[in-house]
N, C-alpha and C positions, 0 to 999 in steps of 0.2 A: 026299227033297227037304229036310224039315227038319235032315235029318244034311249035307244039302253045304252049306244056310244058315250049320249050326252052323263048320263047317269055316272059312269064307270069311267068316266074324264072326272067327273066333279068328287067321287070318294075317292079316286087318284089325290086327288090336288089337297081333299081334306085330310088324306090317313097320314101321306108321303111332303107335300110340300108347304103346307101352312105350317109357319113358325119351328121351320127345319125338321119336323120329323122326323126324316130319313137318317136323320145324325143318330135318335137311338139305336137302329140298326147297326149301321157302321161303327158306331162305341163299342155293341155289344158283340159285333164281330172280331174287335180286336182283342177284347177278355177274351173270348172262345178262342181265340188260336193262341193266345196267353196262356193259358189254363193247361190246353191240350198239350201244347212245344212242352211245355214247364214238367208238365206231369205226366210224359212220355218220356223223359230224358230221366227223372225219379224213378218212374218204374224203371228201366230198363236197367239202374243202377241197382234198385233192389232187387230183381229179377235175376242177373247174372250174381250178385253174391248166393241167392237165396240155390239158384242151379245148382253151383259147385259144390256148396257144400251137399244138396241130395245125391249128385254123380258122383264126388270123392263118396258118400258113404257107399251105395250102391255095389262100386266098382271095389271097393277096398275093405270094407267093413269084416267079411270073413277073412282075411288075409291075414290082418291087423294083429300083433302082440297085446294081451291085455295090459293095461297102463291108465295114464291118463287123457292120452291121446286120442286113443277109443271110447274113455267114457265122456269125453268132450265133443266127441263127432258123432256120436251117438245122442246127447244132450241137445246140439244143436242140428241134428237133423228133426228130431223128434220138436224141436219148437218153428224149422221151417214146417212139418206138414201140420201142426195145427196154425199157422197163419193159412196155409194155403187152406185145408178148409174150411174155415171159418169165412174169408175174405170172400172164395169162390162160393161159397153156401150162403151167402146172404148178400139181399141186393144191393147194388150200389148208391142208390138213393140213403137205404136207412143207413148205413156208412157213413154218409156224408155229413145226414143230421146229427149222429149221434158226433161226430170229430165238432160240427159248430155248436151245437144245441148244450154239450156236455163237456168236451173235452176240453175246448175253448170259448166255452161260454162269456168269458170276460172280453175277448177279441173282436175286434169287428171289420177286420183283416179277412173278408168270403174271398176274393178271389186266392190270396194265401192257403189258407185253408180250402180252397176247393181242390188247390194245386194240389194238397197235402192227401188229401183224400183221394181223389182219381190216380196220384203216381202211388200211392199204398194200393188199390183197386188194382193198377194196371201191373203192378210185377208179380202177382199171383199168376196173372196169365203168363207174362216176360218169362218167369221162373220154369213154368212148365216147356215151353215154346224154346226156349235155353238148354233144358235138362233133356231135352226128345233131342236136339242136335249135339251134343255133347257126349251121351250114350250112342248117337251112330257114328262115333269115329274110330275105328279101327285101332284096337289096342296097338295093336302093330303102333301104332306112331306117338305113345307113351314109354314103349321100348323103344323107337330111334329117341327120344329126348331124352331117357338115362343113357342113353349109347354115346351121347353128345355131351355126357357129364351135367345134365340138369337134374336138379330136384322135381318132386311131386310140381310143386308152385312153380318154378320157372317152366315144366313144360307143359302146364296148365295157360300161363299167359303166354307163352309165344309161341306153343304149337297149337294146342289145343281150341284154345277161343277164339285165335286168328280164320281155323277152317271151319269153327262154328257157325259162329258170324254169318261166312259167306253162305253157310246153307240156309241160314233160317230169316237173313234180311228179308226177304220179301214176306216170310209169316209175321215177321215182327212191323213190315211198312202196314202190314192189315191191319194189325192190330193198333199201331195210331188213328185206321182209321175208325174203327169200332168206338176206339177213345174219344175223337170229335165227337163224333154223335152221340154219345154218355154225357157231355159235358151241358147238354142244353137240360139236363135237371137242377144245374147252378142255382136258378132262380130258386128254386126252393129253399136257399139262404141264403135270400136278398143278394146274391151278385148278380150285377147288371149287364148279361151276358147277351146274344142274341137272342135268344127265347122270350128269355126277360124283355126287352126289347119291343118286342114284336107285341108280348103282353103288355106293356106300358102304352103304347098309341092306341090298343083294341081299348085298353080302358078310356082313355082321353075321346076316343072320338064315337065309342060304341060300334065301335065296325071292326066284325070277327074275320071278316074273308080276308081282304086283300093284305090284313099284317102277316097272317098266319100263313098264307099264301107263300107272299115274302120272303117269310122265315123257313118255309119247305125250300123254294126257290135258292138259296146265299146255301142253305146245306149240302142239294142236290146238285150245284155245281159245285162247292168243295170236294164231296165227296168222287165226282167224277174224274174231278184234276187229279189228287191225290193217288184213285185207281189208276189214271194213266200213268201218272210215274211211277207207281209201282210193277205197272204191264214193262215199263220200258227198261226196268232195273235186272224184271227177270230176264226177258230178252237178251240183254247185257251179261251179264252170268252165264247163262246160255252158251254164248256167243265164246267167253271166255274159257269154257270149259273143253271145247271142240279142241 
């Protein structure tokens, strides 16, 4: 017993503190919540445009005078569902390669570009997760916002997205975190993320356990923190709603 302590003392001290190792991890923990913040806040911008316009079509589409109006929101509904599925039909990995490998081939800007790829990835889901809260609000309070003299778009942003919001914050705090965990395929175009990371030391010192270990370990307690504020957000809500 004392000889496997000694063991597991000595690839400690080679994988984690000879010649700072430990620093790729923490580098790459900082791209990884770089990436994710960045490309959470992307999605959720693409996500709620991409909503409204499939809820304006959904909700108003038969109502609508032919014009230009309808064949424009017909236009762009019809190129939101071919992003969504396309985006949702293929995995996010070849996504990514194809945005570095092809689209920005000249660039060598991965953390950019990973941003660019995961917040494109993440409002396909945003968009749906938007569009299910959007659809369960009560016409009734699109008629109090013309009752109050707003247009379609004023009571779109101040009634509507206001009481969306609060329903689907906690699907959408999941959904950052489903995003964290998406992002440790980074490395797959050289950004030096935690994954990456973890991979970098297993290469330097030949030892698969204890990086890899590591890098389950910095995920598994992100991932937990993150679910607690999200337990405590709906609680909150909850609490608000009584």
């Amino acid at each position: 017993m004392a000889e496997w302590f000694a063991d597991l003392k000595s690839d400690f001290i080679k994988t984690f503190i000879v010649e700072d190792r430990w620093r790729y991890l923490w580098d790459g923990l900082g791209v990884t919540l770089q990436i994710a913040l960045f490309a959470a806040l992307l999605g959720i911008v693409i996500g709620i445009v991409l909503a409204i316009i499939r809820a304006t079509h959904d909700k108003n589409i038969e109502t609508m005078h032919p014009g230009l109006g309808k064949f424009f929101l017909k236009l762009a509904n019809a190129i939101a569902k071919v992003y969504l599925t396309v985006i949702r039909g293929t995995p996010v990995i070849i996504q990514l390669m194809i945005i570095y490998y092809v689209i920005f081939a000249s660039s060598d800007n991965g953390v950019l570009i990973g941003t660019l790829a995961f917040g494109i990835n993440s409002g396909a889901y945003v968009a749906e997760i938007v569009r299910g809260g959007i659809m369960s609000i009560d016409n009734g309070q699109f008629e109090a916002g013309r009752s109050l003299g707003f247009n379609y778009v004023q009571t779109m942003w101040y009634i509507i997205i206001p009481q969306t919001f609060k329903n689907v914050l906690p699907s959408l705090a999941n959904e950052f975190i489903v995003l964290l965990k998406e992002t440790s395929v980074s490395g797959y175009v050289a950004v030096k993320d935690l994954t990456k990371g973890g991979d970098i030391i297993r290469g330097i010192t030949y030892q698969s356990f204890m990086p890899l270990i590591a890098v389950a370990i910095i995920y598994l307690i992100m991932v937990m923190f993150f679910t607690k504020l999200v337990g405590i957000l709906e609680r909150r809500l909850r609490k608000n709603e009584r």
